[in-house]
Biopython code that builds the backbone (N, CA, C, O; Angstrom):
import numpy as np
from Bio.PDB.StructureBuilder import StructureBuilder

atoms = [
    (1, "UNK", "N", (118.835, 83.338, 90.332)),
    (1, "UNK", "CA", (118.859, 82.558, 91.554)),
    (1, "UNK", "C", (117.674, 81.602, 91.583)),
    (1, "UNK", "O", (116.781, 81.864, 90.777)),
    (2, "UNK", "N", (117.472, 80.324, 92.527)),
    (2, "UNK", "CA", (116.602, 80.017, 92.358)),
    (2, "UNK", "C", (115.225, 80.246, 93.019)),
    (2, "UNK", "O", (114.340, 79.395, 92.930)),
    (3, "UNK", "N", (115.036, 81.582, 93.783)),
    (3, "UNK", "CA", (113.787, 82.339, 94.095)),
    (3, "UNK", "C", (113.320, 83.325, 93.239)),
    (3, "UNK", "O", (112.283, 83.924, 93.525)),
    (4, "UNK", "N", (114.250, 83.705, 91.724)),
    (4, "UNK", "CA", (114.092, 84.020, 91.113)),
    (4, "UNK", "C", (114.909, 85.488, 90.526)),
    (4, "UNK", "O", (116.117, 85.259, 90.579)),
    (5, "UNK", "N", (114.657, 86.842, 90.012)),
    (5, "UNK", "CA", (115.301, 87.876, 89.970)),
    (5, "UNK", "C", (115.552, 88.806, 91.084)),
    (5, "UNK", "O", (114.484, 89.347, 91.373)),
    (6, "UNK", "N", (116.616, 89.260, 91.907)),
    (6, "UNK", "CA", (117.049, 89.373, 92.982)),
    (6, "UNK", "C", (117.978, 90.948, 92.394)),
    (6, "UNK", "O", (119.063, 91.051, 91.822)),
    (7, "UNK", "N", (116.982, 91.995, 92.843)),
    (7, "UNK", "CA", (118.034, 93.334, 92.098)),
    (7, "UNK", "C", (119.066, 93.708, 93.269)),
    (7, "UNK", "O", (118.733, 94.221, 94.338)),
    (8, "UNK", "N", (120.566, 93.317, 92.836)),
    (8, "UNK", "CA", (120.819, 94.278, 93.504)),
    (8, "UNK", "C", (121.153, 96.031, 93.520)),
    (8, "UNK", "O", (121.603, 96.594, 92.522)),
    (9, "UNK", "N", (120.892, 96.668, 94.651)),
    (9, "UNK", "CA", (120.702, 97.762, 94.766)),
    (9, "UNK", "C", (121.727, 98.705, 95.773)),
    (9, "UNK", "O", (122.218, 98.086, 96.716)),
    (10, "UNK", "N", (121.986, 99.758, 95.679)),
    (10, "UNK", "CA", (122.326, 100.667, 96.641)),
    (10, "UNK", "C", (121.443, 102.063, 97.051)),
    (10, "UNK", "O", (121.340, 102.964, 96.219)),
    (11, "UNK", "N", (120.925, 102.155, 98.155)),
    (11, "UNK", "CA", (120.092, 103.067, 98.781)),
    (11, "UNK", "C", (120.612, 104.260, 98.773)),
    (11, "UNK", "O", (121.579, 104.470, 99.506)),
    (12, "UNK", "N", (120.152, 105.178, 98.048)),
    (12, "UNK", "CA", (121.064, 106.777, 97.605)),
    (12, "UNK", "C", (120.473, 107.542, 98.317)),
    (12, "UNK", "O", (121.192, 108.505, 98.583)),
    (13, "UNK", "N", (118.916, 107.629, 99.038)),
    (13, "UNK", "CA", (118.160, 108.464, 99.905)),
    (13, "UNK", "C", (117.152, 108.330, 101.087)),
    (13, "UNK", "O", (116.028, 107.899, 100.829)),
    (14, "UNK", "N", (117.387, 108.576, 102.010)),
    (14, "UNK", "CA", (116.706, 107.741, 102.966)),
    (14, "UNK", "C", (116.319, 106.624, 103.722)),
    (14, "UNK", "O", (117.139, 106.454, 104.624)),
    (15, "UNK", "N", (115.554, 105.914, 103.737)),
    (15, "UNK", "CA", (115.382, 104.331, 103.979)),
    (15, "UNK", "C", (114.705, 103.272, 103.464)),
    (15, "UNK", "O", (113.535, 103.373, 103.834)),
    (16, "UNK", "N", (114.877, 102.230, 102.740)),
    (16, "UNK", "CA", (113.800, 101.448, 102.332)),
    (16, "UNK", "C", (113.382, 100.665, 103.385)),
    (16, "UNK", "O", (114.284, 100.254, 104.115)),
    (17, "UNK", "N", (111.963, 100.270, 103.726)),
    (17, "UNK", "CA", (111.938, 99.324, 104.916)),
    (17, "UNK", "C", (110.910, 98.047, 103.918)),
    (17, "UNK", "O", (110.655, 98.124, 102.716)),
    (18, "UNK", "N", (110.497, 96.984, 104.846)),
    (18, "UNK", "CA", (110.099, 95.701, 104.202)),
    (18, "UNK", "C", (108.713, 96.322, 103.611)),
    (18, "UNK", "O", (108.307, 96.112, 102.468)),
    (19, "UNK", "N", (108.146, 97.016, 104.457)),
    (19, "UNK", "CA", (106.823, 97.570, 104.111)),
    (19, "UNK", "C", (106.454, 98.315, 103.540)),
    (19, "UNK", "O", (105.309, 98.746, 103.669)),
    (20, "UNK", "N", (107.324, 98.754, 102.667)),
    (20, "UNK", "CA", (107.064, 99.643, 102.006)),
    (20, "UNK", "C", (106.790, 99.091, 100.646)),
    (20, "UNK", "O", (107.470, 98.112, 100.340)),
    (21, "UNK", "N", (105.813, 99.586, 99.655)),
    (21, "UNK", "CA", (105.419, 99.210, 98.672)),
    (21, "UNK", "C", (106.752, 99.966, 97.390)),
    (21, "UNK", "O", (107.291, 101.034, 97.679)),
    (22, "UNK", "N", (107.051, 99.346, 96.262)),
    (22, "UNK", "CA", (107.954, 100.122, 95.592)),
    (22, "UNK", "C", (107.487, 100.326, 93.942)),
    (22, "UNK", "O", (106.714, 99.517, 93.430)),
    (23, "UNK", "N", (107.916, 101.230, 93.345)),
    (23, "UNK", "CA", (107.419, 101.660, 92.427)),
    (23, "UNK", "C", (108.823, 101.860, 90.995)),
    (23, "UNK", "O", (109.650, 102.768, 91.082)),
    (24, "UNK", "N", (108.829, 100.766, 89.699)),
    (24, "UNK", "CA", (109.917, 100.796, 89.108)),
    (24, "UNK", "C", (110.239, 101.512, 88.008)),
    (24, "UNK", "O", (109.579, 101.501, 86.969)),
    (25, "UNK", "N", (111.567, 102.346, 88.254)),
    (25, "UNK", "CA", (111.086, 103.074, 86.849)),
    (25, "UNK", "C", (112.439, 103.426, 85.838)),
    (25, "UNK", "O", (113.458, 104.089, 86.029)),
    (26, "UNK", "N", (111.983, 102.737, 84.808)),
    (26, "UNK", "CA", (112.936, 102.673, 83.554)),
    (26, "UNK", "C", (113.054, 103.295, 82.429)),
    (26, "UNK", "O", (112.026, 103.125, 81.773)),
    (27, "UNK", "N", (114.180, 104.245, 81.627)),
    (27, "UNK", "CA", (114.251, 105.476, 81.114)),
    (27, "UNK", "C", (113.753, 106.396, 81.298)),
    (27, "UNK", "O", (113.892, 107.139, 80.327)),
    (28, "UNK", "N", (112.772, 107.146, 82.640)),
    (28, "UNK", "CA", (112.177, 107.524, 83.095)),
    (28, "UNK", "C", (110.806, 107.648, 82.814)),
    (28, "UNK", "O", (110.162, 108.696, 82.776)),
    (29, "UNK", "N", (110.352, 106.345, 82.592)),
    (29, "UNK", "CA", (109.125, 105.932, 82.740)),
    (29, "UNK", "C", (108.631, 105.132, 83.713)),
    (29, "UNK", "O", (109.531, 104.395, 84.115)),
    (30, "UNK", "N", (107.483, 104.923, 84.340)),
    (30, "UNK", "CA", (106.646, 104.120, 85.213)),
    (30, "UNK", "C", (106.847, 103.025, 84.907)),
    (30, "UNK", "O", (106.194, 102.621, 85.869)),
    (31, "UNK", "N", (107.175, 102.078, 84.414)),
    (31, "UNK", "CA", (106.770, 100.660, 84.152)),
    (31, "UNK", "C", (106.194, 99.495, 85.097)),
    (31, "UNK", "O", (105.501, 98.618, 84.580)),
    (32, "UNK", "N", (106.513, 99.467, 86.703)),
    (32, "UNK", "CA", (104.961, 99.116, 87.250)),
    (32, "UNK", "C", (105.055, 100.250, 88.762)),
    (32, "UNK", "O", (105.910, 101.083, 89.062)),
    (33, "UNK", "N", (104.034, 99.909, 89.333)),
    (33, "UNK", "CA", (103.718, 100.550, 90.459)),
    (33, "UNK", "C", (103.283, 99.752, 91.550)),
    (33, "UNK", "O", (102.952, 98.594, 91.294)),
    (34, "UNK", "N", (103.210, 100.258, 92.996)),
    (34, "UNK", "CA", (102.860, 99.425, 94.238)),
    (34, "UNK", "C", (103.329, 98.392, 93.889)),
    (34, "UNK", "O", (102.626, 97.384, 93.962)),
    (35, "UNK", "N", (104.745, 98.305, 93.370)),
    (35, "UNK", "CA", (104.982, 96.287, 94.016)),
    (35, "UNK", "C", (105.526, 96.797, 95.466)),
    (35, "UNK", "O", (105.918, 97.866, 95.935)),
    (36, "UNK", "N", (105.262, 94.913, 96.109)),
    (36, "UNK", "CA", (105.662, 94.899, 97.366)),
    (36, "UNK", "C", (106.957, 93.790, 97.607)),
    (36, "UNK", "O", (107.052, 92.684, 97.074)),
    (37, "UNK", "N", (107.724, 94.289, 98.370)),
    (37, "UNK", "CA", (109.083, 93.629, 98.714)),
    (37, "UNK", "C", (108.532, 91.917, 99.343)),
    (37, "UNK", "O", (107.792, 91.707, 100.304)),
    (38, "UNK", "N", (109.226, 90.824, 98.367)),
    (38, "UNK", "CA", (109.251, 89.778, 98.391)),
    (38, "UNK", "C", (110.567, 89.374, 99.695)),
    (38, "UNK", "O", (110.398, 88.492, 100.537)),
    (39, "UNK", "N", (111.808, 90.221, 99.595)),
    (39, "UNK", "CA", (112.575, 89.798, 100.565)),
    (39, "UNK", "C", (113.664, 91.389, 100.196)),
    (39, "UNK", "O", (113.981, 91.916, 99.130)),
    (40, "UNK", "N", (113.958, 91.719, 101.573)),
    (40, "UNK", "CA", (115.196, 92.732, 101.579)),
    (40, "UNK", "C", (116.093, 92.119, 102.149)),
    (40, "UNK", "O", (115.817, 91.261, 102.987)),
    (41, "UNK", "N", (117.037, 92.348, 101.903)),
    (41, "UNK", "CA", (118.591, 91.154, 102.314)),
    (41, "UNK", "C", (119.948, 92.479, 102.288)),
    (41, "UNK", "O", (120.180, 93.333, 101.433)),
    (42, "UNK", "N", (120.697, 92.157, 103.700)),
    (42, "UNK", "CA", (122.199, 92.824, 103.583)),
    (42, "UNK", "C", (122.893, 91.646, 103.970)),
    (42, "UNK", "O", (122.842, 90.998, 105.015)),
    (43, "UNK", "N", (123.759, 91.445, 102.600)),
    (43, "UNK", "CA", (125.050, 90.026, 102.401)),
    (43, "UNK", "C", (123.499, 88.990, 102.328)),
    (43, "UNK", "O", (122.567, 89.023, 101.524)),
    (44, "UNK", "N", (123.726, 88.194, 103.438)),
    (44, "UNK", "CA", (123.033, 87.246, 103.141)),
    (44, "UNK", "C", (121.506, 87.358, 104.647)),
    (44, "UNK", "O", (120.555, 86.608, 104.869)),
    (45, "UNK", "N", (121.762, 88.059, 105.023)),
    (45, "UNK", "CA", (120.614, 88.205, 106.104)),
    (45, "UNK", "C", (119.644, 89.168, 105.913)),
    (45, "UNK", "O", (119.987, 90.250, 105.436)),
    (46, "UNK", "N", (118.218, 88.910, 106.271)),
    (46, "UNK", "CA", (117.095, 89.215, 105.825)),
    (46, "UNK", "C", (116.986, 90.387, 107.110)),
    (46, "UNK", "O", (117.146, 90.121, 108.301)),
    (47, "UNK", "N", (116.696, 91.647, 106.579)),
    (47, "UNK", "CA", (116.991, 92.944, 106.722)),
    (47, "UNK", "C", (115.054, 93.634, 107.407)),
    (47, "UNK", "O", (114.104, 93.428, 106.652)),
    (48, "UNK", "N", (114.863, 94.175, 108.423)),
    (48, "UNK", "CA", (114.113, 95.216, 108.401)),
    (48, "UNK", "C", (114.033, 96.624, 107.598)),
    (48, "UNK", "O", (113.065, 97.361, 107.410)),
    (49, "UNK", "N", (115.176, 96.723, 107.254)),
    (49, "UNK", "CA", (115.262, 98.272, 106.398)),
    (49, "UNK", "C", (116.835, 98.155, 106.451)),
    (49, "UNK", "O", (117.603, 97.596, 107.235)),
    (50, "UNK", "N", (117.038, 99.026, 105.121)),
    (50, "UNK", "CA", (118.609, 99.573, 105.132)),
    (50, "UNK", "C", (118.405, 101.195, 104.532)),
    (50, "UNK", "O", (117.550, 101.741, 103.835)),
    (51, "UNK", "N", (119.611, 101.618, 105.169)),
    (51, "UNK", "CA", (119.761, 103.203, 105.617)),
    (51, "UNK", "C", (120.630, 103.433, 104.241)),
    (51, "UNK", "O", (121.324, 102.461, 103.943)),
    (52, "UNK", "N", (120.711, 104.636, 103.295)),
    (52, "UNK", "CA", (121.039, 105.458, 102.584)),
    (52, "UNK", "C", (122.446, 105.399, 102.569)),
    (52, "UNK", "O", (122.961, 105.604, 103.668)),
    (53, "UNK", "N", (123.239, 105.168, 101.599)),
    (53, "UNK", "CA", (124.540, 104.647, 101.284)),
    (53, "UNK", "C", (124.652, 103.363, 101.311)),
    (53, "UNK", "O", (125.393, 103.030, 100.386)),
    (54, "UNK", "N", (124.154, 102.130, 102.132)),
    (54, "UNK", "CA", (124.330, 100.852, 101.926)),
    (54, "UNK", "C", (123.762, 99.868, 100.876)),
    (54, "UNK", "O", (122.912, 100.446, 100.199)),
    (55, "UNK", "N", (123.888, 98.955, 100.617)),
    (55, "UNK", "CA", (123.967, 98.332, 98.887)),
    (55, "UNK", "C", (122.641, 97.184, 100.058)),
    (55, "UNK", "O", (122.479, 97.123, 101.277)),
    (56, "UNK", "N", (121.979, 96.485, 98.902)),
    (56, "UNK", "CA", (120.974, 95.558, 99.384)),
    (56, "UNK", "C", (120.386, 94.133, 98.234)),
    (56, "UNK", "O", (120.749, 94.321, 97.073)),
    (57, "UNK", "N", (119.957, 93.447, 98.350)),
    (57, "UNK", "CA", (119.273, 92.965, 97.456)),
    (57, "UNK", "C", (117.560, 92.817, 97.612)),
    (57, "UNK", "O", (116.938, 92.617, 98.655)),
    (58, "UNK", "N", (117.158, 92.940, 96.589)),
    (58, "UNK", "CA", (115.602, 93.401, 96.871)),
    (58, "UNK", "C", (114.742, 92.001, 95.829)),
    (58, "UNK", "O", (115.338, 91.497, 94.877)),
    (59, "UNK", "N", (113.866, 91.729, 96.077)),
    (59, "UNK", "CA", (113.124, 90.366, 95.551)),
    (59, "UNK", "C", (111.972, 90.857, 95.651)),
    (59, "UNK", "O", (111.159, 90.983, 96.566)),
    (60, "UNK", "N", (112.028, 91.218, 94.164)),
    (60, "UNK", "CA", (110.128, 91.885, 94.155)),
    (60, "UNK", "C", (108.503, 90.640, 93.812)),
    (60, "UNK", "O", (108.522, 89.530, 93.280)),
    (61, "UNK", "N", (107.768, 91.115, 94.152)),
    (61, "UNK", "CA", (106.781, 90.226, 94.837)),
    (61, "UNK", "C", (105.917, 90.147, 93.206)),
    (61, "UNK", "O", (105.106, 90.937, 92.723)),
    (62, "UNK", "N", (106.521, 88.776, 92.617)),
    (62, "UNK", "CA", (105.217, 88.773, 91.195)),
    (62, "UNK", "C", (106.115, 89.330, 89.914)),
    (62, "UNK", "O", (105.796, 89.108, 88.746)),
    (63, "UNK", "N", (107.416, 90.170, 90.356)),
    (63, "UNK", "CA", (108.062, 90.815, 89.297)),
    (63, "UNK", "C", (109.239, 89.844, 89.190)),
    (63, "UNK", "O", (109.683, 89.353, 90.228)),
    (64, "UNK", "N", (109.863, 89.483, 87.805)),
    (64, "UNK", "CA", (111.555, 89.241, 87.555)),
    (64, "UNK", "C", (111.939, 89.769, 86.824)),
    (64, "UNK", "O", (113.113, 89.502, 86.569)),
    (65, "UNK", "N", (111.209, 90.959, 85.904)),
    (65, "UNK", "CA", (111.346, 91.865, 84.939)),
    (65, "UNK", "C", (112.677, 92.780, 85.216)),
    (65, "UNK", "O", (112.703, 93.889, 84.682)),
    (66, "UNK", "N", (113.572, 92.447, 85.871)),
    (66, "UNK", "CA", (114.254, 94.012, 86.651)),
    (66, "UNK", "C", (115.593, 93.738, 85.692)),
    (66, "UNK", "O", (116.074, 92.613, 85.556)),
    (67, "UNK", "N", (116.183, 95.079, 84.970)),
    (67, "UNK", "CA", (117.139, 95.389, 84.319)),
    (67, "UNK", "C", (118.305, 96.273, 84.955)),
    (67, "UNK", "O", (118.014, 97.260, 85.631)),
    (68, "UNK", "N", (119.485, 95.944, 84.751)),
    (68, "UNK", "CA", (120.446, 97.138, 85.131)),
    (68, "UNK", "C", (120.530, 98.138, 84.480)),
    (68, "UNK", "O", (120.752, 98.237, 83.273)),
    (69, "UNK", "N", (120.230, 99.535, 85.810)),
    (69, "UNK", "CA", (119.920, 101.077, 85.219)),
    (69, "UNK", "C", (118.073, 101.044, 85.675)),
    (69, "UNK", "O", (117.292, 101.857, 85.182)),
    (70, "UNK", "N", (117.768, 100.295, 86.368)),
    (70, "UNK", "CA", (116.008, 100.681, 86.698)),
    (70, "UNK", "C", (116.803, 100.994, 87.798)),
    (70, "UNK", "O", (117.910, 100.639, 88.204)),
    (71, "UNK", "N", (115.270, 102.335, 88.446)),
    (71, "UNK", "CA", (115.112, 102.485, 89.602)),
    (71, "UNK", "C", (114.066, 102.468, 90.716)),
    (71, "UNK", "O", (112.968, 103.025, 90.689)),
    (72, "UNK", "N", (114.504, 101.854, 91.537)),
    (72, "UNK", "CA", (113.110, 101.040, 92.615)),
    (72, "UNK", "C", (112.831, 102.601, 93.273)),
    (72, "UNK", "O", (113.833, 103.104, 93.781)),
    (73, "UNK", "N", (111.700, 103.338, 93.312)),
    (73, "UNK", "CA", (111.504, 104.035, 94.160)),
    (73, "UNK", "C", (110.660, 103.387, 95.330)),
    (73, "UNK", "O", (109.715, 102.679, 94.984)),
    (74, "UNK", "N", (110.916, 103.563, 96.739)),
    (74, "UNK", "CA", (110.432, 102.822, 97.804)),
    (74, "UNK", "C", (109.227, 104.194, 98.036)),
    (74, "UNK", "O", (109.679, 105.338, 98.006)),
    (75, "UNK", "N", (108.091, 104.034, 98.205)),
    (75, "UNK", "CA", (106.796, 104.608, 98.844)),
    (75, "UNK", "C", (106.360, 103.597, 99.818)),
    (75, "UNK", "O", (106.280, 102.368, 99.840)),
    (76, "UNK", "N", (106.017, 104.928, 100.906)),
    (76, "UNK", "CA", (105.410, 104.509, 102.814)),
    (76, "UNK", "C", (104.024, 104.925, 102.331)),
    (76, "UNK", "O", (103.719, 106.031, 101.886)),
    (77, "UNK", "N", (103.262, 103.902, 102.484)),
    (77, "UNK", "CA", (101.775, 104.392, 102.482)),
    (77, "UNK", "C", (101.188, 104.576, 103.642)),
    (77, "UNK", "O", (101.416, 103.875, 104.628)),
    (78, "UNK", "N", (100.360, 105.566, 103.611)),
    (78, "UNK", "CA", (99.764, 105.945, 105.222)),
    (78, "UNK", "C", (98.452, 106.729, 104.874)),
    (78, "UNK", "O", (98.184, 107.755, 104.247)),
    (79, "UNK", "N", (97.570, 105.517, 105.757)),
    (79, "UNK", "CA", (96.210, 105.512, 105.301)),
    (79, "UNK", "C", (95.772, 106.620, 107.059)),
    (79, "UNK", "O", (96.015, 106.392, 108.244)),
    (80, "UNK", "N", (95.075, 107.761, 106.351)),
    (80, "UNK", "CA", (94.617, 108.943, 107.291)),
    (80, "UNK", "C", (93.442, 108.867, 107.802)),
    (80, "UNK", "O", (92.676, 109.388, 106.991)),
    (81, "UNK", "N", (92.758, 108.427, 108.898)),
    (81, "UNK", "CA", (91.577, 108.670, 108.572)),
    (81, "UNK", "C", (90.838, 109.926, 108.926)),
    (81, "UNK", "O", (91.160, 110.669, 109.854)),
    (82, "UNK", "N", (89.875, 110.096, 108.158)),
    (82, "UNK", "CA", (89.462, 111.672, 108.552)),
    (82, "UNK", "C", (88.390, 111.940, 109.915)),
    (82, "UNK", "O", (87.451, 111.216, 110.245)),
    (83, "UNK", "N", (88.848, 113.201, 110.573)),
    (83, "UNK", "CA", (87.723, 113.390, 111.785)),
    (83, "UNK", "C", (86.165, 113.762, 111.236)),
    (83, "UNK", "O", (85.890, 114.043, 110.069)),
    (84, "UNK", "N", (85.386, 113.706, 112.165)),
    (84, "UNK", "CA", (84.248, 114.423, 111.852)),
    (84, "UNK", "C", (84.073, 115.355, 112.814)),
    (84, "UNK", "O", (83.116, 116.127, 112.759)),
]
sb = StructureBuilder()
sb.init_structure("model")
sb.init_model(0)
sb.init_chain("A")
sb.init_seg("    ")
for serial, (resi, resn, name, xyz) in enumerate(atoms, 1):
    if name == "N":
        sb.init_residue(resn, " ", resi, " ")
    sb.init_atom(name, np.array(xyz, "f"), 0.0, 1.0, " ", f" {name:<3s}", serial, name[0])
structure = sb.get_structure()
């Protein structure tokens, strides 16, 4: 496309949302980590999150590396801070 590699995907567990950082992984290896979602899209409209069973397209931020048979794992980061 011309924004570049555009995976599409179907959500098998839970939710991906925009904020979430994602992590790609091919023959079950790591190959990168913490990318962040460039654009989430259902059909043609730009998506807050899609729910588990629905298909999406995902536009990773810096990546066009993406092959059919990778898998995007979506990670929520949540920064704790500690009491004293």
């Amino acid at each position: 496309s011309r924004v570049g590699t555009v995976a599409g995907c179907v959500v098998t567990d839970g939710v991906i949302q925009r904020s979430h950082k994602v992590r790609l992984v091919r023959d079950g290896r790591i190959v990168q980590d913490k990318l962040s979602l460039d654009s989430l899209k259902r059909f043609k409209d730009d998506v807050r999150e899609v729910r588990a069973g629905l298909e999406c397209g995902i536009k990773l931020d810096g990546y066009d590396d993406v092959k059919p048979g990778d898998i995007l794992e979506a990670i929520e980061v949540i920064e704790v801070v500690p009491e004293l």
